[in-house]
Structures are given as structure tokens and as C-alpha cells.
C-alpha positions in Angstrom: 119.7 116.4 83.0 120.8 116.4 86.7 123.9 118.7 85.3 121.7 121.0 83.8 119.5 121.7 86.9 122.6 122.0 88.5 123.9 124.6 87.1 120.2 126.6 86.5 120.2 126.3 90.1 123.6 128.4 90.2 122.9 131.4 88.3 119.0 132.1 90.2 119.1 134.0 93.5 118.3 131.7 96.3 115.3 134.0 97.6 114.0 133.1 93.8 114.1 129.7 94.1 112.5 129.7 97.7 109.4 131.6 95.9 109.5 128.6 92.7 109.6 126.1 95.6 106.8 128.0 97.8 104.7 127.9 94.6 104.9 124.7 93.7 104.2 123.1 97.5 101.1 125.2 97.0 99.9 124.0 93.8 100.5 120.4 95.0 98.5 121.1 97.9 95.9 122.2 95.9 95.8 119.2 93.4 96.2 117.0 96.1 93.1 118.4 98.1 91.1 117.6 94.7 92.7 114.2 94.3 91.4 112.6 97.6 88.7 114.8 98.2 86.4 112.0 96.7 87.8 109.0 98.5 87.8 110.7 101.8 84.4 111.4 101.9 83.4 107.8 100.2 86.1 106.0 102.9 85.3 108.5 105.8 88.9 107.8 106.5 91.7 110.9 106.4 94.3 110.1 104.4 97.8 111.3 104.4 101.2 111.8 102.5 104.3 111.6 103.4 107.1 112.4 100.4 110.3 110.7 100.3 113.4 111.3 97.9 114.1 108.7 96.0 118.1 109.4 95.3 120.5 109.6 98.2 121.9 113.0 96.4 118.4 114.7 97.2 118.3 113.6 101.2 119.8 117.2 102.4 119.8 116.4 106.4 122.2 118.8 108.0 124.4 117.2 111.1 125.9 118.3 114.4 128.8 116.3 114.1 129.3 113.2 112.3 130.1 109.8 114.1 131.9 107.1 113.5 130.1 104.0 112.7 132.8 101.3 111.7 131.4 98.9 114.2 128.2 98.4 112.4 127.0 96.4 109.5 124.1 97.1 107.2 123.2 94.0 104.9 120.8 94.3 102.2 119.4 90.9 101.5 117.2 89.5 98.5 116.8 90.1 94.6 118.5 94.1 93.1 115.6 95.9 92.8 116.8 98.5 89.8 113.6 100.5 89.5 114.7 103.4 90.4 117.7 102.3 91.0 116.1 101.8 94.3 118.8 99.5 95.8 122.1 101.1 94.9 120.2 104.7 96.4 119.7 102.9 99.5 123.2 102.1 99.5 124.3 105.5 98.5 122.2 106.8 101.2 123.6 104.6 103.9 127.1 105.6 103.3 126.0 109.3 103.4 124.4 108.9 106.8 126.6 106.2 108.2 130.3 106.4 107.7 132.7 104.0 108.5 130.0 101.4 108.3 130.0 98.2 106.7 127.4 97.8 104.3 126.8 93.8 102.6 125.0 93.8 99.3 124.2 90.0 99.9 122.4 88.7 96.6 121.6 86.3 93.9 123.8 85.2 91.0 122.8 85.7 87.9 121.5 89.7 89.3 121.5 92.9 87.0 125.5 93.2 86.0 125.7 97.1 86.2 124.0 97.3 89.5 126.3 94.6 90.7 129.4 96.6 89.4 128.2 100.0 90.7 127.9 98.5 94.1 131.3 96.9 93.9 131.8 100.6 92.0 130.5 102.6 95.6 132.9 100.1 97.8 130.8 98.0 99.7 130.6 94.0 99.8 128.8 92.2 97.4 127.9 88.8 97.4 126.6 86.7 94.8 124.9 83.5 96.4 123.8 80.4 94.9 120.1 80.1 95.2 118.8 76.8 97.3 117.7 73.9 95.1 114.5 74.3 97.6 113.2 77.5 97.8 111.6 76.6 101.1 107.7 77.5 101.5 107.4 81.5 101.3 111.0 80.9 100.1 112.1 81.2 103.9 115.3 79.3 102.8 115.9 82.2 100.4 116.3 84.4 102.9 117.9 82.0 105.2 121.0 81.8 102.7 121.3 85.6 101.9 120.9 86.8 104.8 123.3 84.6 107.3 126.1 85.1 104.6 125.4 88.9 104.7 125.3 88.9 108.8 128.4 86.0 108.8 130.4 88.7 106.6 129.4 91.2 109.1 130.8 88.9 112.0 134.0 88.0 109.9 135.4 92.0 109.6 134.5 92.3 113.1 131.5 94.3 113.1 129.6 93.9 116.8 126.3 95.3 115.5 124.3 94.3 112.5 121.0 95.2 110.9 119.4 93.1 108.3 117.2 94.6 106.0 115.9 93.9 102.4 116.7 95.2 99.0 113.6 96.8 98.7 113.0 98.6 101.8 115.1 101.9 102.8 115.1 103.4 106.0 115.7 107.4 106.0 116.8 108.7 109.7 120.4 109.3 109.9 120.2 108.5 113.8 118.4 105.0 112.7 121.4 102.9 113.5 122.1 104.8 117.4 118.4 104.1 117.7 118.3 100.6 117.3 121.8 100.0 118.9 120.8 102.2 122.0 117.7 100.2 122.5 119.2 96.7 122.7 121.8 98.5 125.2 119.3 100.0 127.2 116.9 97.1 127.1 119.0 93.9 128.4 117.7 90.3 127.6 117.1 87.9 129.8 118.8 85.2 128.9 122.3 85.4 129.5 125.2 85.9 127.4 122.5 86.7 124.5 121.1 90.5 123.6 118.1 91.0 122.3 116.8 90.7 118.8 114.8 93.9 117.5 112.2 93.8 114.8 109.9 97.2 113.6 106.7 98.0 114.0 105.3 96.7 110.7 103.5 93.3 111.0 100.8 92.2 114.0 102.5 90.0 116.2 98.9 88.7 118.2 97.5 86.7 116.1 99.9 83.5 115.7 102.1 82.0 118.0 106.0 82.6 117.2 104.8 86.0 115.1 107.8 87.8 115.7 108.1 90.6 112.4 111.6 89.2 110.2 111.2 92.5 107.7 113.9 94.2 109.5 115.8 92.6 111.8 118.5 93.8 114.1 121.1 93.4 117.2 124.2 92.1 117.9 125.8 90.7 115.0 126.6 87.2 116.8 123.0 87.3 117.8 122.0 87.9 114.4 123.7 85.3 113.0 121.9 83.1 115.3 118.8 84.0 114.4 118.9 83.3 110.7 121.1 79.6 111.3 117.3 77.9 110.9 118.1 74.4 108.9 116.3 74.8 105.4 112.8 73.5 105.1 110.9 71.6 102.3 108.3 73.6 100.1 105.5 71.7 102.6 107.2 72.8 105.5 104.4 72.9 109.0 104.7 74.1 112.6 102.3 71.7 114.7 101.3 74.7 117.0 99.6 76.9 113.9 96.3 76.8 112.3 95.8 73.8 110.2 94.7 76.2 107.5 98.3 77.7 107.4 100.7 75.6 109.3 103.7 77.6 108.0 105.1 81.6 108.3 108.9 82.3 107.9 108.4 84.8 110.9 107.7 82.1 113.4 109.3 79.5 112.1 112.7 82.1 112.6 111.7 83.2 116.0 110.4 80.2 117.4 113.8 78.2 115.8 115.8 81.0 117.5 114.3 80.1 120.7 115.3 76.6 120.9 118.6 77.9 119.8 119.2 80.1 122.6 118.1 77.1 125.1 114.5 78.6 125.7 111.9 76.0 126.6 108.7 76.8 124.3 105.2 76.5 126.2 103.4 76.9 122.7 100.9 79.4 124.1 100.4 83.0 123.8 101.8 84.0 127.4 104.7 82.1 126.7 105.1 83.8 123.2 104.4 87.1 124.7 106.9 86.7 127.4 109.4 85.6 125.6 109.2 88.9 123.4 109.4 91.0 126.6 112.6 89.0 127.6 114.5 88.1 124.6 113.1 91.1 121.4 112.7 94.7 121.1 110.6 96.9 119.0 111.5 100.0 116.8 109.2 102.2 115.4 109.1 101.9 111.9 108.4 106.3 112.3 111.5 106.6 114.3 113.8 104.8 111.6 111.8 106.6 108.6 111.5 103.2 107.2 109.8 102.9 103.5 109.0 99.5 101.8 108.9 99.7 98.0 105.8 97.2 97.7 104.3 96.6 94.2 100.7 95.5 93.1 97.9 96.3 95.5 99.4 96.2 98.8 98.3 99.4 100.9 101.9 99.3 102.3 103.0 101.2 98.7 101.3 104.3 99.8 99.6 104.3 102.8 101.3 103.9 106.5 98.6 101.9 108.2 98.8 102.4 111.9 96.2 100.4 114.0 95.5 97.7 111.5 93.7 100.6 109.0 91.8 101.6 113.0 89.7 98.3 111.9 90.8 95.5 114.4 93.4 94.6 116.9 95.5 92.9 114.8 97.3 95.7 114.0 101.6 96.6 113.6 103.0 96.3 117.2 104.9 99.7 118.0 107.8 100.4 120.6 105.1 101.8 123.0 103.1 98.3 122.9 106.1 96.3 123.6 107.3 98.7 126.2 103.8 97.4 127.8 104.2 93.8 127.1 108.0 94.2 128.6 106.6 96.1 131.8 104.0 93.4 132.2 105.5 90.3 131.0 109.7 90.6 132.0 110.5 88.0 134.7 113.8 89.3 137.1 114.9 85.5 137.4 114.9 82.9 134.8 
């Protein structure tokens, strides 16, 4: 099919194809306008679109030179998600926009066979890891195991900066990787001898202790690797300093572990938890990396951005500009 379109797309005059294209934005205005004409007046809310390709082929970004990115590593972590071939387009569109960078398909024996061999197929590294015999509560030790052999990888061909991300998330910009490198080098940590670890702007970090987003995580590959080198935990795993109701979240059990790690003495309160992510993390906006998370069932996060916890409440997704705050306010000079 793609073949045909291809060469349709050869034979008609570009200014005609401009027109088809002009058309069809307007008549998908126009349905759209209908389609959430309803709930915006029921919701009083506004709601907005944003359209992404969904194959690498179809991302036409134009460049003003191309860089080389052979010290950075890219490491998809968790289940192949073949809808759409979802996860091998992320790949595909990660060596468009990056080259020269080391991209880890880090994953579960026993995955799809063809996705597997057209990874292997596009020349990445794949990794096929035994799953835990505990899955860990919210299957933290899941991710523990995919994701340090995907960063460790990373450290083993020499890569300095590493990004962890999932299988079913993608993030669009081509400058997403300078982004996130230039703000752990522009922002130092703290502590010596460590850099900091950056998370996005797509989970509330203010309402439990330790909070610190693990969707995304990125930095310098040793400090990476650090930060997922958390000893597995039992399905009935708790952290003492949470609500009895829920004791347990991988996100703080990773950051909080981290910080013991790094030799940082937790106070287990929120101005200790809020300084140490003005000394030690970073935030990048999830806008800035054109980040999209493939969420199923009824999660908003499938179609809608929230920004400001739906404008409902303050426990909303912390942005760069909030952390530039909380670093302004909360960054000790001396240790």
C-alpha cells in the first residue's frame, strides 16, 4: 500500500497535493468542531489535539546540520509493544534523529519473535532478560532488571550519557537528547562527583515523600546505573515514611534508595525531599521532548495532555519552570 501511495504521490504536481492536503485539514477541522462541541460545553473545559505520526518514515523534520551522537544511549525498557508496531517505530525514529547513538532494546524472553528480529534487523542491541521470580509490588523489580541491564550495556560500549525510557512511550523532538544533556551540564549537583538525575514533567511530585517521576529517566550513564541498582523487593514491599494506606511506590522507593546510595542523609520530610530535588534532579518538560505515552483503557494520558492536574488541584505534573523555582529556593552553596 505504502508503494502505491508512493508512487501516486510521484505523478501529481506538488501545488495539487498542497490543495488535497489544505482540504482535508479543513474538513477535519470541521468534523472535529462537531465532535467536541458537546463535551466542551457539558465539561466547560477546552479541549485540544495534538496529531502525532505514528511511523518514523512520516516524521519529515528538516535539519541544519546533523550531529553526532555516539556518546549517548537510548534504552527502551519493558514488554514489545507491537500495536502499531509502536516500539520498533520508536526505534526507527530514534536512529533518524539521533545518529551514531546507541540505542538498547532491553526486554523479556519469550517477546514477539519478528519484533525481536527486526530490532536485531535495524542494528541496535537487544536484550532478552529473564523475568524475576518476584515481580516486586507494582513490578518495581521488573523494571529494576530491564532497565540496569539496558543502562549497564550503555556503560559497557562507553556511552557517557544515557536516557531510559519505556517501550511504550516515544518522544518526537530531534533536539530531545541536547536538551536533556545540556540541562544536567548547565545545572550541576551538589553532591560531588555525582550529576544530576532528570525526570519529565508527567507525574505530581507534592504529594508523597521520595515522589520523584521514574517514567523517563535520564543523566549520566554511571549515574543512571546508580539509580536503578535498588535490591529487589517482595510483592509486600513498605516504606515506613508513606501513608499506611499505600506504603509502597516504585518512584520513591528508586529515588529515596538512590539517595542513600549517593551518601545523602534522608530527613523524611517534605523540605528535605524538596531540597534534595533542587540539589541532586532536574526536570524536562515533557512539551520540550514531544513526549507521547501510548496508555490503554481509560487513562486521560491516551488523549488528553493534562497540564495543572486537569486545572483541578495542586497536585499536578511538576514542569522545568516549577523546579527552576524549587532549585532557586531550595539549592544549598555548601553541603
Amino acid at each position: 500500500m505504502h508503494t502505491i501511495f508512493s508512487t501516486i504521490k510521484k505523478w501529481v504536481p506538488n501545488e495539487t497535493r498542497q490543495r488535497v492536503t489544505d482540504a482535508l485539514i479543513k474538513i477535519q477541522y470541521g468534523c472535529l468542531r462537531i465532535m467536541f462541541a458537546i463535551p466542551e460545553l457539558i465539561s466547560r473545559r477546552y479541549i485540544t489535539l495534538h496529531s502525532r505520526p505514528k511511523n518514523a518514515r512520516d516524521v519529515r523534520i528538516t535539519y541544519d546540520a546533523k550531529r553526532d551522537y555516539s556518546d549517548y544511549a537510548i534504552i527502551l525498557q519493558g514488554p514489545i509493544r507491537t500495536a502499531d508496531r509502536f516500539t520498533l517505530e520508536s526505534i526507527y525514529l530514534y536512529q533518524k534523529h539521533f545518529p551514531g547513538a546507541f540505542i538498547v532494546l532491553s526486554t523479556w524472553e519469550g517477546e514477539d519473535v519478528a519484533s525481536v528480529q527486526a530490532a536485531r534487523n535495524a542494528g541496535i542491541e537487544v536484550l532478552l532478560n529473564k523475568k524475576p521470580p518476584v515481580p516486586g509490588l507494582v513490578n518495581v523489580n521488573m523494571q529494576l532488571v530491564t532497565s540496569r541491564a539496558g543502562v549497564a550495556s550503555a556503560r559497557d560500549h562507553g556511552k557517557s550519557f544515557a536516557v531510559k525510557t519505556r517501550t511504550d512511550q516515544r518522544f518526537y523532538s530531534p533536539f530531545a537528547l541536547s536538551y536533556m544533556s545540556n540541562l544536567v551540564k548547565e545545572f550541576p549537583a551538589a553532591r560531588p562527583h555525582t550529576g544530576r538525575i532528570g525526570g519529565i514533567s508527567a507525574n505530581s511530585i507534592l504529594h508523597k515523600l521520595y515522589q520523584f517521576p521514574d517514567l523517563l529517566i535520564f543523566g549520566h550513564t554511571a549515574d543512571v546505573l546508580q539509580y536503578f541498582s535498588a535490591e529487589p523487593v517482595d510483592n509486600d514491599a513498605k516504606l515506613s515514611f508513606l501513608d499506611p494506606k499505600r506504603p509502597f511506590t516504585a518512584e520513591c522507593y528508586l529515588c529515596s534508595e538512590y539517595a542513600k546510595k549517593i551518601g545523602y542523609t534522608l530527613k523524611y520530610t517534605r523540605e528535605d525531599f524538596l531540597t534534595f530535588v533542587a540539589e541532586q534532579c532536574i526536570i524536562a518538560d515533557t512539551s520540550a521532548l514531544d513526549w507521547f505515552w501510548f496508555k490503554t483503557g481509560s487513562h486521560y494520558r491516551r488523549f488528553f495532555q493534562a497540564r495543572r492536574g486537569m486545572y483541578t488541584d495542586r497536585k499536578y505534573d511538576i514542569d522545568f519552570s516549577d523546579w527552576l523555582d524549587l532549585y532557586r529556593s531550595h539549592f544549598k552553596t555548601s553541603l
